[in-house]
N, CA, C and O of each residue as an XYZ file, in Angstrom:
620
protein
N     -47.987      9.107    -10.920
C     -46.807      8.847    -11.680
C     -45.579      9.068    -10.784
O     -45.557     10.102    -10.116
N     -44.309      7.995    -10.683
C     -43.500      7.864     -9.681
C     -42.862      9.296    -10.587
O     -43.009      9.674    -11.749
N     -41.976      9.926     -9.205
C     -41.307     11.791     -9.762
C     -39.503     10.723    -10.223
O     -39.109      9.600     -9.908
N     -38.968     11.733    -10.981
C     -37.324     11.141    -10.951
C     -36.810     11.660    -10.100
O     -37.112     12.840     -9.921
N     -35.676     10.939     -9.072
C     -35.031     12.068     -8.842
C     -34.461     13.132     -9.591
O     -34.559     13.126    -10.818
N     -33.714     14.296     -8.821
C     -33.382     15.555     -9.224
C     -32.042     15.055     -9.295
O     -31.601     14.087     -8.676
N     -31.068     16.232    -10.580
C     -29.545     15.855    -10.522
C     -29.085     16.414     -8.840
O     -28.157     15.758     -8.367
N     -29.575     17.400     -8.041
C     -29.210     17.967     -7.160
C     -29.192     16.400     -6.234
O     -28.142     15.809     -5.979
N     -30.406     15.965     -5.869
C     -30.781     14.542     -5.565
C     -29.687     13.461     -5.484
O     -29.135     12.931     -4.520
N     -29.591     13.350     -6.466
C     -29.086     12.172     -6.764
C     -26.958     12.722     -6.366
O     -26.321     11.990     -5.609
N     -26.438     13.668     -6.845
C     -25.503     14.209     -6.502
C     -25.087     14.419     -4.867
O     -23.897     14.344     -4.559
N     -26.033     14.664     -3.920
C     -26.574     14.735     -2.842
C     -26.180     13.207     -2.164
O     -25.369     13.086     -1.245
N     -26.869     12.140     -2.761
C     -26.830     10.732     -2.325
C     -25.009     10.391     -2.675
O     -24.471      9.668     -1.836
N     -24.337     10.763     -3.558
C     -23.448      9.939     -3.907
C     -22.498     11.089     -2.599
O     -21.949     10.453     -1.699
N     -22.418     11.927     -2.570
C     -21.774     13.008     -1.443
C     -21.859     12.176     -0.080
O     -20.854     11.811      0.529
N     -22.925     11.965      0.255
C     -23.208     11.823      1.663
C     -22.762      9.708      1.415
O     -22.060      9.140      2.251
N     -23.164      9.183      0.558
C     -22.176      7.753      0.792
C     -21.162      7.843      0.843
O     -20.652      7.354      1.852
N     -20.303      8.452     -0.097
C     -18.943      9.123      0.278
C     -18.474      9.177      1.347
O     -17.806      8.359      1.979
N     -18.854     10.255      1.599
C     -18.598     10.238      3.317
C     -18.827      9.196      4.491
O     -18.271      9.152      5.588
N     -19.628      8.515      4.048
C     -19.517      7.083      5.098
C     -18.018      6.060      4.741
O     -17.300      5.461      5.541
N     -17.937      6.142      3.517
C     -16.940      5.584      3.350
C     -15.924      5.613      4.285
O     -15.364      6.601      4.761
N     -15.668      4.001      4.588
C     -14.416      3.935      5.953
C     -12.903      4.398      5.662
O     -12.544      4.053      4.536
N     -12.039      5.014      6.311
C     -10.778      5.561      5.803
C      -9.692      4.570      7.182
O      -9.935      4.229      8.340
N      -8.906      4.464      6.585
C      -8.015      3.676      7.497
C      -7.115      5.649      7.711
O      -7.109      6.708      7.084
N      -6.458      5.030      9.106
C      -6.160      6.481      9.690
C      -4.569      5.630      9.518
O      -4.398      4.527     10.037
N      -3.357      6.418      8.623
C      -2.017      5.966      9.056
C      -1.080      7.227      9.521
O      -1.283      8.433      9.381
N      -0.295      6.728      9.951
C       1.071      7.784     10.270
C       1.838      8.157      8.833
O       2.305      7.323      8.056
N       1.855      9.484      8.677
C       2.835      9.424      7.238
C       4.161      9.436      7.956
O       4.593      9.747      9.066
N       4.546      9.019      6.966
C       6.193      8.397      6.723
C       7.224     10.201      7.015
O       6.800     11.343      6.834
N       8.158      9.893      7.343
C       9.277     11.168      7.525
C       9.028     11.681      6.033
O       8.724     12.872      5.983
N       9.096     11.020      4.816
C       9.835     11.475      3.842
C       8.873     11.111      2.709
O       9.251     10.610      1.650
N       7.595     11.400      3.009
C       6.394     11.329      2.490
C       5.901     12.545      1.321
O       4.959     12.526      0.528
N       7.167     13.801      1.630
C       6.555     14.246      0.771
C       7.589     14.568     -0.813
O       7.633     15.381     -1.737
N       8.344     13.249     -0.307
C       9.289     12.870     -2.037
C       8.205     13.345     -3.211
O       7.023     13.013     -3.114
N       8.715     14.186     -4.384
C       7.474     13.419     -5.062
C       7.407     12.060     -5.843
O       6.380     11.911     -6.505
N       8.078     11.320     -5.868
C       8.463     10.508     -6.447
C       7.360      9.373     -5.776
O       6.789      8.474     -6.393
N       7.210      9.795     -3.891
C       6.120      8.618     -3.042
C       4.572      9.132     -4.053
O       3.673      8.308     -4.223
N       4.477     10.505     -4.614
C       3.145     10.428     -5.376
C       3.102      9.609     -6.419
O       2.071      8.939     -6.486
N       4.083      9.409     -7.458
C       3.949      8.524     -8.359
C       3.946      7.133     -8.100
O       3.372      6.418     -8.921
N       4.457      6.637     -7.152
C       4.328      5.223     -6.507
C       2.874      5.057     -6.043
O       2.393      3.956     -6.310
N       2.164      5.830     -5.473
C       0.482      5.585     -4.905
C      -0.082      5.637     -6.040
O      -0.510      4.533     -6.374
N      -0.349      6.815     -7.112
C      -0.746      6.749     -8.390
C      -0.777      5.874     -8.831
O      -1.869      5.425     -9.178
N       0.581      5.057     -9.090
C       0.309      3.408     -9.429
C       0.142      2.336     -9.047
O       0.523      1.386     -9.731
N      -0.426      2.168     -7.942
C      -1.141      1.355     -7.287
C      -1.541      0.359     -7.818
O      -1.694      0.345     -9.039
N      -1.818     -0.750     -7.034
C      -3.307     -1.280     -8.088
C      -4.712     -1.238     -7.010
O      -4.845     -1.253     -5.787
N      -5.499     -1.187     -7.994
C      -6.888     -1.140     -7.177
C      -6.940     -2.556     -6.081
O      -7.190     -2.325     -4.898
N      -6.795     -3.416     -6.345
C      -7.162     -4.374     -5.444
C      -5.642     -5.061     -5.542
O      -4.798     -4.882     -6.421
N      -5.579     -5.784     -4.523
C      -4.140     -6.919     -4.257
C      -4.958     -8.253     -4.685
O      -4.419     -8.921     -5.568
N      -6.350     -8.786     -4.103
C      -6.629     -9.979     -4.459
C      -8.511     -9.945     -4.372
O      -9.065     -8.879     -4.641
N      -9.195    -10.933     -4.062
C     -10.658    -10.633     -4.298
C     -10.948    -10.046     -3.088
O     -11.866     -9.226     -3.106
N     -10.125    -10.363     -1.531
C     -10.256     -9.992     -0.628
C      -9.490     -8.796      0.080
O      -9.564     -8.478      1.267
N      -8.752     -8.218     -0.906
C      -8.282     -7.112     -0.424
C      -8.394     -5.765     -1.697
O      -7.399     -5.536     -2.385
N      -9.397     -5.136     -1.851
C      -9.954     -4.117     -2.425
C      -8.802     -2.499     -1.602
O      -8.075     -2.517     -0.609
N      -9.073     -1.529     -2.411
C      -8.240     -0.366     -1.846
C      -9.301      0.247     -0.850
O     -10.524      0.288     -0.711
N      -8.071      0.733     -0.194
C      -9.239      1.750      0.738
C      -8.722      2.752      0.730
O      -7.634      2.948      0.187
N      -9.449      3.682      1.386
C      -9.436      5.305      1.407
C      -8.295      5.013      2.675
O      -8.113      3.969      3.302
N      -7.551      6.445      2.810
C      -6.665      6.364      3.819
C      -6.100      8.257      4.238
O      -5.970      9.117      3.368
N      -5.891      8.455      5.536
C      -6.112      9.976      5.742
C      -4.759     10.212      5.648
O      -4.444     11.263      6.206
N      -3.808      9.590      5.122
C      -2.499     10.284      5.060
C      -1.699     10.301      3.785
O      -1.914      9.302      3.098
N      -0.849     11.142      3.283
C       0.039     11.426      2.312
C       0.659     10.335      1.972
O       0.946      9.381      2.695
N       0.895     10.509      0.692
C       1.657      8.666      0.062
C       1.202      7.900      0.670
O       2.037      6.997      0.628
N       0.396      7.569      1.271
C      -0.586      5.736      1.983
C      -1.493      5.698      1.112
O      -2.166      6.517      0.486
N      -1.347      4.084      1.213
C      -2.571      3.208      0.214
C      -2.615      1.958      1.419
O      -1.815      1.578      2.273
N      -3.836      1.591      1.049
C      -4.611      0.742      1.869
C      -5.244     -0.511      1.195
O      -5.641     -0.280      0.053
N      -5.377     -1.413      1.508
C      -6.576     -2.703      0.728
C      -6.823     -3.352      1.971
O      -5.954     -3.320      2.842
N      -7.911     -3.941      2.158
C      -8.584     -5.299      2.385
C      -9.874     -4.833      3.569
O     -10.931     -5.208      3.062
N     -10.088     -4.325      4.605
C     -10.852     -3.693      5.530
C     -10.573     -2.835      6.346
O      -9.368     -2.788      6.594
N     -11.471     -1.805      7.114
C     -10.909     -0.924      7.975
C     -10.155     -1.758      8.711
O      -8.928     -1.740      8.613
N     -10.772     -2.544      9.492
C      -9.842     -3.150     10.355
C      -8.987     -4.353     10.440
O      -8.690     -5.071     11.395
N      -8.726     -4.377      9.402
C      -7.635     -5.426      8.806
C      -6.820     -5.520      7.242
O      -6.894     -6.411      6.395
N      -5.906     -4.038      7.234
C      -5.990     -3.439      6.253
C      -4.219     -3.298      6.209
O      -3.385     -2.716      6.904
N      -4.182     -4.153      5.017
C      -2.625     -3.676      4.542
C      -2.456     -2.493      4.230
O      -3.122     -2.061      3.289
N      -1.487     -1.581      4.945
C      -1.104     -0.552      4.871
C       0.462     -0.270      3.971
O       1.222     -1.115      4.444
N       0.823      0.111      3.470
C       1.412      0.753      2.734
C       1.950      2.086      2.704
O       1.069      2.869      2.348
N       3.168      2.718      2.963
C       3.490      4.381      3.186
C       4.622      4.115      2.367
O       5.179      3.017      2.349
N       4.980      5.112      1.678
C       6.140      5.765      0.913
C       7.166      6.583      1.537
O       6.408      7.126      2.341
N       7.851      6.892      1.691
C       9.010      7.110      1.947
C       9.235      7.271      3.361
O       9.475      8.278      4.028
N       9.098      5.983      3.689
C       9.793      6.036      5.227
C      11.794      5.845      5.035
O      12.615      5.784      4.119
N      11.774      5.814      6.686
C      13.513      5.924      6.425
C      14.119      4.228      5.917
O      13.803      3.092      6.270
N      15.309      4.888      4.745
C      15.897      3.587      4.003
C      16.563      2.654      5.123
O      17.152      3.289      5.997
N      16.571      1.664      5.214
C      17.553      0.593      5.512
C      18.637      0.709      5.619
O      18.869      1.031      4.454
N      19.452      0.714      6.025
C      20.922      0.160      6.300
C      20.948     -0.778      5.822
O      19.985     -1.375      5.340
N      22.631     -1.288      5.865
C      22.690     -2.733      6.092
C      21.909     -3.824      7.494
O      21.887     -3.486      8.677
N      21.513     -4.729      7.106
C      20.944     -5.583      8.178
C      21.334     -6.837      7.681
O      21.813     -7.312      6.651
N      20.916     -7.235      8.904
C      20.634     -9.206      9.182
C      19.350     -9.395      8.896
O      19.078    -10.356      8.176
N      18.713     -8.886      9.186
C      16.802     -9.400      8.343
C      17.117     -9.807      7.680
O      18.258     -9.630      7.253
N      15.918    -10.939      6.999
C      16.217    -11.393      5.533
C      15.493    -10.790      4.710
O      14.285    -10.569      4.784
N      16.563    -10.385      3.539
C      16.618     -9.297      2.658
C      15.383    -10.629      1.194
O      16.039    -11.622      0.879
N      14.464    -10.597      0.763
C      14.143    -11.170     -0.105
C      13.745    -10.777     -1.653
O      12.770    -10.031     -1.741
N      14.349    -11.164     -2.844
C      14.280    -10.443     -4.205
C      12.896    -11.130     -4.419
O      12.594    -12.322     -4.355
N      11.936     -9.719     -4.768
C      10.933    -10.705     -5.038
C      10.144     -9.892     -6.776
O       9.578     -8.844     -7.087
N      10.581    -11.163     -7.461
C       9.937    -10.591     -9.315
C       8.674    -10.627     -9.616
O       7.976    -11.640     -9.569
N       8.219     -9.227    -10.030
C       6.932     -9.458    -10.847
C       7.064     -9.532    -12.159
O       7.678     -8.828    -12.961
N       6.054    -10.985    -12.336
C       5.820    -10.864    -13.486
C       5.567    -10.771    -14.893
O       4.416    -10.862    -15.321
N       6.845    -10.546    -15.867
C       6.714     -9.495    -17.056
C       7.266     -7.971    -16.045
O       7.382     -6.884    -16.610
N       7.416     -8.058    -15.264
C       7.885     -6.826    -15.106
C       9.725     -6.814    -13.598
O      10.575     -7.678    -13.383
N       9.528     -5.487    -13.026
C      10.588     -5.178    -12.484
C      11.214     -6.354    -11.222
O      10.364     -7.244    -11.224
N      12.006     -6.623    -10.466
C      12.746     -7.341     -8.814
C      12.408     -6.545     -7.918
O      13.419     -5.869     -8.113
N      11.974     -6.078     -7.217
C      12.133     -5.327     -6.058
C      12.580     -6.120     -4.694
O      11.778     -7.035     -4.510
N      13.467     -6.086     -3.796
C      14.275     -6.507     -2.667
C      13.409     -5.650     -1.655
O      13.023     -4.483     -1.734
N      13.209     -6.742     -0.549
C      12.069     -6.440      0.211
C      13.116     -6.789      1.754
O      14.008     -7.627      1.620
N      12.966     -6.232      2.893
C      13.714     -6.478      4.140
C      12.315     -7.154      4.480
O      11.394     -6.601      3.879
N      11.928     -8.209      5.291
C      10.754     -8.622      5.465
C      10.858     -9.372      6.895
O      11.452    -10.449      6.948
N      10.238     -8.763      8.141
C      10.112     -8.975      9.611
C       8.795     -9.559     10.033
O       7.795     -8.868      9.841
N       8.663    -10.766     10.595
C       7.514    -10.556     11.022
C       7.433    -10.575     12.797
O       8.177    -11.106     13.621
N       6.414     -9.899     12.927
C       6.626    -10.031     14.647
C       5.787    -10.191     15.461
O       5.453     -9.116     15.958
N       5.078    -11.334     15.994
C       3.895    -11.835     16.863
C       2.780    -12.035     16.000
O       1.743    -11.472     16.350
N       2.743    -13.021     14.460
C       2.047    -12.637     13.538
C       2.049    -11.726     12.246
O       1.728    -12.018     11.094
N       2.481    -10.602     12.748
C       2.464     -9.470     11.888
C       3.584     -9.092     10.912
O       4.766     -9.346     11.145
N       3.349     -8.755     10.313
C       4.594     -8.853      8.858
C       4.599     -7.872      8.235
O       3.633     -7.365      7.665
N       6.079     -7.354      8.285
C       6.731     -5.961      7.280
C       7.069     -6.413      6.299
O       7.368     -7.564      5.982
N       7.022     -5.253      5.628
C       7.530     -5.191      4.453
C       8.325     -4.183      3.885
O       7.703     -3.334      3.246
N       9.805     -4.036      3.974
C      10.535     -2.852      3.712
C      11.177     -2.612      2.545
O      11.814     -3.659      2.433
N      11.496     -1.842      1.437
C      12.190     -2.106      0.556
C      13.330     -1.874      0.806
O      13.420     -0.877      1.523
N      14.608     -2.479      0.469
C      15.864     -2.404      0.377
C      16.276     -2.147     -0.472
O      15.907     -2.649     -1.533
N      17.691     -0.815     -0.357
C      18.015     -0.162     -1.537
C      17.746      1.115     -2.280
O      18.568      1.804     -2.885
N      16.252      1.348     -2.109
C      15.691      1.436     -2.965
C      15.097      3.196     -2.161
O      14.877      3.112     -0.953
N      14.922      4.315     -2.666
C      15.222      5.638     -2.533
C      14.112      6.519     -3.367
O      14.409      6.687     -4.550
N      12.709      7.185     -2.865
C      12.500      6.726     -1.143
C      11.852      5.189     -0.789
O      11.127      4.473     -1.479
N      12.193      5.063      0.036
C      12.017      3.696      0.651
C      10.601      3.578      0.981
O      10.017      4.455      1.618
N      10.135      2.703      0.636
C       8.429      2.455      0.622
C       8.111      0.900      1.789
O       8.859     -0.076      1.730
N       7.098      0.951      2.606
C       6.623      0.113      3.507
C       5.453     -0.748      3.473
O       4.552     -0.542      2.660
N       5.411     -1.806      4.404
C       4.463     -2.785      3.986
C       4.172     -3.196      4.915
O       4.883     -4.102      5.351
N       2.804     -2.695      5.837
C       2.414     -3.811      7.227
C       0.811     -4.680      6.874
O      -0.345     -4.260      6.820
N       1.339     -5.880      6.704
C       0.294     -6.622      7.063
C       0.426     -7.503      8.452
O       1.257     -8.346      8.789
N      -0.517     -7.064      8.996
C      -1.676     -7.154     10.219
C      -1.967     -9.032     10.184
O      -2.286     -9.615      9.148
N      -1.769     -9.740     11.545
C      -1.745    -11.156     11.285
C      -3.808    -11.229     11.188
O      -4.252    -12.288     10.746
N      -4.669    -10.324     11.526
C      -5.451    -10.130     10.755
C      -5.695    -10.359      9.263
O      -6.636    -11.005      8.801
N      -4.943     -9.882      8.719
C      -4.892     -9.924      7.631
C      -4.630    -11.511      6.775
O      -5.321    -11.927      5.846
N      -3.667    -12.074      7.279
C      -2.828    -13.339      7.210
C      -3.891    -14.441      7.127
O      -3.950    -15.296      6.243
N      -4.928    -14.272      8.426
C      -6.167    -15.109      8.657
C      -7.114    -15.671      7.391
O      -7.833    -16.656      7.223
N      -6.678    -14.377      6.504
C      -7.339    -14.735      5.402
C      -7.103    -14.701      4.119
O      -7.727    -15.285      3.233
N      -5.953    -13.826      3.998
C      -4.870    -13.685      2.683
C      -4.001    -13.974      2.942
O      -3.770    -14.101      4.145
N      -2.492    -14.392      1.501
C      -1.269    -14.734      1.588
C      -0.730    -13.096      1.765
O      -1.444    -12.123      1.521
N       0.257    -13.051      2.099
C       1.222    -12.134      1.999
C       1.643    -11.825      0.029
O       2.156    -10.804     -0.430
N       1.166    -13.205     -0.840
C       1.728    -13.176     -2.150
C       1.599    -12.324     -3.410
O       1.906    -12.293     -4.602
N       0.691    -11.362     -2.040
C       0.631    -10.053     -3.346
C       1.642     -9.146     -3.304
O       1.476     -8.109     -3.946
N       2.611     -9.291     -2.721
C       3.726     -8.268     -3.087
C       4.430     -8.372     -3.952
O       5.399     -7.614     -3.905
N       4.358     -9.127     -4.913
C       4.753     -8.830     -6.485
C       4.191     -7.988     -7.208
O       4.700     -7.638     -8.274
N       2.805     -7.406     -6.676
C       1.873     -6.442     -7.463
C       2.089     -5.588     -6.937
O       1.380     -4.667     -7.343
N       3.064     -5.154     -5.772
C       3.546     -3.954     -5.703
C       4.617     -3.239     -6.267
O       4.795     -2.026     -6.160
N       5.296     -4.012     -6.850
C       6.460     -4.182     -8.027
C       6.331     -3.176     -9.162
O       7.367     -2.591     -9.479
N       5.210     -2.888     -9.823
C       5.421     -2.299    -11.242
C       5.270     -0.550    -10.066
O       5.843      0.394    -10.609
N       4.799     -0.300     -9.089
C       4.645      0.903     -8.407
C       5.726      1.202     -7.806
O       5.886      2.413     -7.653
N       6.613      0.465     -7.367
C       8.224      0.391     -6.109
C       9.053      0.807     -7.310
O       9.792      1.780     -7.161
N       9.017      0.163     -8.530
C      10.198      0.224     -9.401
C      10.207      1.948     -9.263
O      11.300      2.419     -8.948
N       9.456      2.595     -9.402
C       9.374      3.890     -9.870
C      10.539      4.589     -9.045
O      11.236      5.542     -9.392
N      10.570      3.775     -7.716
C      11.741      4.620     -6.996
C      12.941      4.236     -7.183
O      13.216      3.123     -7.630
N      13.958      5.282     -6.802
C      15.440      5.037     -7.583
C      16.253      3.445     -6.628
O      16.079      3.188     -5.437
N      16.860      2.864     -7.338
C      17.274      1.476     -6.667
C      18.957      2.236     -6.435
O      19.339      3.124     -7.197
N      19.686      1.799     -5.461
C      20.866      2.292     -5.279
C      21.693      1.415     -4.917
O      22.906      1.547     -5.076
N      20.801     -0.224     -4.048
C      21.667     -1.240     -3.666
C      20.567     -2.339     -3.724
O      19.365     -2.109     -3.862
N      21.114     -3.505     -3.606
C      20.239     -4.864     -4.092
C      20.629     -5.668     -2.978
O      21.552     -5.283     -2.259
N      19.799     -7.163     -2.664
C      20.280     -7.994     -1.602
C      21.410     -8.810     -1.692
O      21.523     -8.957     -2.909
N      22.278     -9.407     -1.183
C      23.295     -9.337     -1.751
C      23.008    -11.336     -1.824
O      23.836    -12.059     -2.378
């Protein structure tokens, strides 16, 4: 007669997959430990699209989606913006909030900064990334950004 596993067993297995689980490694942000950057990760969403799922990530206020190694990264309260020449873009989710985005891209690769907006939250997608997703999920970062205080808009 086949035995069951044991709860020890089976508790055991989900521990040790765990731990394989891949973690994207980021830099936290200066101003990471707002609490305001906890309520912005809290609301997250689990996935951006079918191809970009969340990932685990070893630093404070960071959220992650799509693969270890091709993984939109995300940090909370890096330093705000100034005024700039970037182009500043309003971008609406929704049914829900505008968030104004400073948006660079450079050899492929594409930021994502919020403008205005206190603490200031970040956005690098990797031209990795690009290869196979739009950039057009940053409206679903919208109902999580609103949370931080807005102080100036694009003009």
């Amino acid at each position: 007669m086949p035995r069951r596993p044991t709860p020890l067993l089976v508790a055991a297995a989900v521990v040790t997959l765990a731990a394989c689980a891949p973690t994207v490694a980021v830099d936290v942000a200066p101003y990471a430990t707002d609490p305001v950057c906890a309520s912005v990760v809290l609301a997250l969403p689990p996935q951006l699209s079918d191809d970009l799922p969340r990932l685990d990530t070893d630093a404070q206020a960071t959220a992650a989606w799509g693969r270890p190694d091709a993984a939109v990264v995300l940090r909370c309260g890096v330093e705000p913006l100034g005024p700039t020449t970037d182009r500043c873009q309003s971008v609406e989710t929704p049914n829900g909030p505008t968030t104004d985005w400073v948006v660079v891209e450079d050899d492929g690769d594409w930021t994502f900064t919020t403008y205005g907006r206190v603490p200031a939250v970040e956005v690098r997608v990797p031209e990795a990334v690009t290869e196979f997703a739009t950039t057009s999920f940053v409206d679903l970062l919208g109902p999580a950004v609103a949370l931080t205080r807005q102080e100036r808009s694009c003009l």
